[in-house]
N, C-alpha and C positions, 0 to 999 in steps of 0.2 A: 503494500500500500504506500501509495505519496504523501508526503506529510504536508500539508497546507498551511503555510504563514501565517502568522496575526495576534490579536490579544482572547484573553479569553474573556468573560465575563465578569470575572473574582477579580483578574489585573485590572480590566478600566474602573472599576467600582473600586478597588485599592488607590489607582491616579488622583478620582473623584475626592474622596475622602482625603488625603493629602491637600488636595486643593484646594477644601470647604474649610482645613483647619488653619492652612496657610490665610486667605480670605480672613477668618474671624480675626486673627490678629494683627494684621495688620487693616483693618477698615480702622478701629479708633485714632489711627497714626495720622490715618490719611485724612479725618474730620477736624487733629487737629493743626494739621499744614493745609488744611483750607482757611480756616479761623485766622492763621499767622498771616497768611497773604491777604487775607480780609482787611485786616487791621495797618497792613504795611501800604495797601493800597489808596488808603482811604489816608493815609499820613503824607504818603508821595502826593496825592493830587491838592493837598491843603498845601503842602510845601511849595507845590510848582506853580497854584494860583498866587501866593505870596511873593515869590520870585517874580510874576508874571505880572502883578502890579509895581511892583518895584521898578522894574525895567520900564512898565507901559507911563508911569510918572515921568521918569526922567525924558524918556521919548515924546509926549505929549506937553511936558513944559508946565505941568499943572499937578499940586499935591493932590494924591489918592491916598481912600480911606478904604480899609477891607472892615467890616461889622460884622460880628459874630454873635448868632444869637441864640442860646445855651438851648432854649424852651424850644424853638424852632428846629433847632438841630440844620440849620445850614448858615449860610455867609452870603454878603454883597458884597459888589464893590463899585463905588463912585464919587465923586469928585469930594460929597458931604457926605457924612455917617448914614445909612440908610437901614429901610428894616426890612429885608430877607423875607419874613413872610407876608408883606402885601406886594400885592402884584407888583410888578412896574415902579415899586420902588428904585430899586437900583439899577440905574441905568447903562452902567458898562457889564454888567456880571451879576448874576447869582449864581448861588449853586445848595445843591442838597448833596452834599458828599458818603450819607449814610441811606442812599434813599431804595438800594439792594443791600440793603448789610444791616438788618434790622437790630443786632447787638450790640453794636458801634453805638458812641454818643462821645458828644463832649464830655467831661469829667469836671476840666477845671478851666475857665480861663480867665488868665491874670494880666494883664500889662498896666505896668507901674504909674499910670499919670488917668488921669478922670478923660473921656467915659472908660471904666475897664475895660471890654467889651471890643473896643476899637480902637484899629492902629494902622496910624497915618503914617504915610511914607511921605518926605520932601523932596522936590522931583529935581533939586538945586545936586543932590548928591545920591540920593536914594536911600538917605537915613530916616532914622524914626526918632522920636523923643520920647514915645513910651513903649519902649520896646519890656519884653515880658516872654508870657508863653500861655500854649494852651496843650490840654491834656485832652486826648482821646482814650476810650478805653473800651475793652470788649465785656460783657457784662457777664457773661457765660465762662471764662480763663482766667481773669485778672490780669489779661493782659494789657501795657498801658506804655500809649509814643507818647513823648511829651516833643513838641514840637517852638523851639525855640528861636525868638527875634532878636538879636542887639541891639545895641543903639549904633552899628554903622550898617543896619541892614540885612547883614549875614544871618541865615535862617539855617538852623540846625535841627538834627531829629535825632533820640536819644531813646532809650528803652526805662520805663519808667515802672516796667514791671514790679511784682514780688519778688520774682526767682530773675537773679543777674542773666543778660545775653538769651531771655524766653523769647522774644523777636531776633530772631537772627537776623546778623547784619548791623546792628546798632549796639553801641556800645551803650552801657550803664551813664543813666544820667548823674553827675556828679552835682553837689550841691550848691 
């Protein structure tokens, strides 16, 4: 008789079973390297609209204000402080930057000179006078960017977590 190639039934159900165990432990890894790029994404595009008035100041010749507004969970930006959640308020930019990331939120934000809330760029250099920070955080990990303005404009993002380096790629915010 010829012997005929292939798996038997007991081998692919043995493959099966390896791969359903393999599967259970690595899905929690993967839920939470979704979560980290959730949070990393939502800090990049706050960073880059900051940069992105900064630049759009000096270039236009005219001081810009970004307003951030905790309750609202988004930002404008325009020439005077504006509010994000009425229409048509802000007239160069809004944004809802948690508006797929239903975990995200602002945490904390602080910039040192009145309104808190808002921070002006001078388009003479591209500095601020109340420069500060604000805290995003995932509600679900403790995970937490703090994203940081100077006063010569320089915008930093830093890992604000519990557990040091929980965002990868960011170093521990220091004090």
């Amino acid at each position: 008789m010829k012997k005929i190639a292939g798996f038997t039934l007991i081998e692919m159900l043995i493959v099966l079973a390896i791969l359903a165990i393999i599967a259970t432990l690595t899905a929690p890894a993967l839920g939470l390297i979704v979560e980290k790029n959730a949070i990393r994404s939502v800090a990049e595009r706050i960073k880059t609209d900051l940069q992105w008035t900064r630049t759009e100041a000096i270039k236009s010749r005219q001081d810009l204000t970004i307003s951030f507004q905790q309750t609202g969970a988004c930002y404008g930006i325009d020439t005077e402080p504006c509010d994000c959640t009425v229409q048509s308020s802000c007239k160069l930019k809004s944004v809802e930057p948690f508006l797929n990331h239903s975990t995200i939120r602002f945490s904390n934000i602080v910039f040192f000179q009145p309104p808190y809330t808002k921070l002006k760029f001078d388009y003479r250099r591209g500095t601020t006078l109340n420069n500060g920070s604000l805290t995003i955080k995932n509600e679900s990990n403790n995970y937490a960017l703090n994203i940081r303005v100077g006063k010569a404009g320089r915008i930093k993002i830093c890992d604000d977590s519990t557990t040091p380096y929980a965002v990868n790629n960011y170093a521990p915010c220091n004090p």
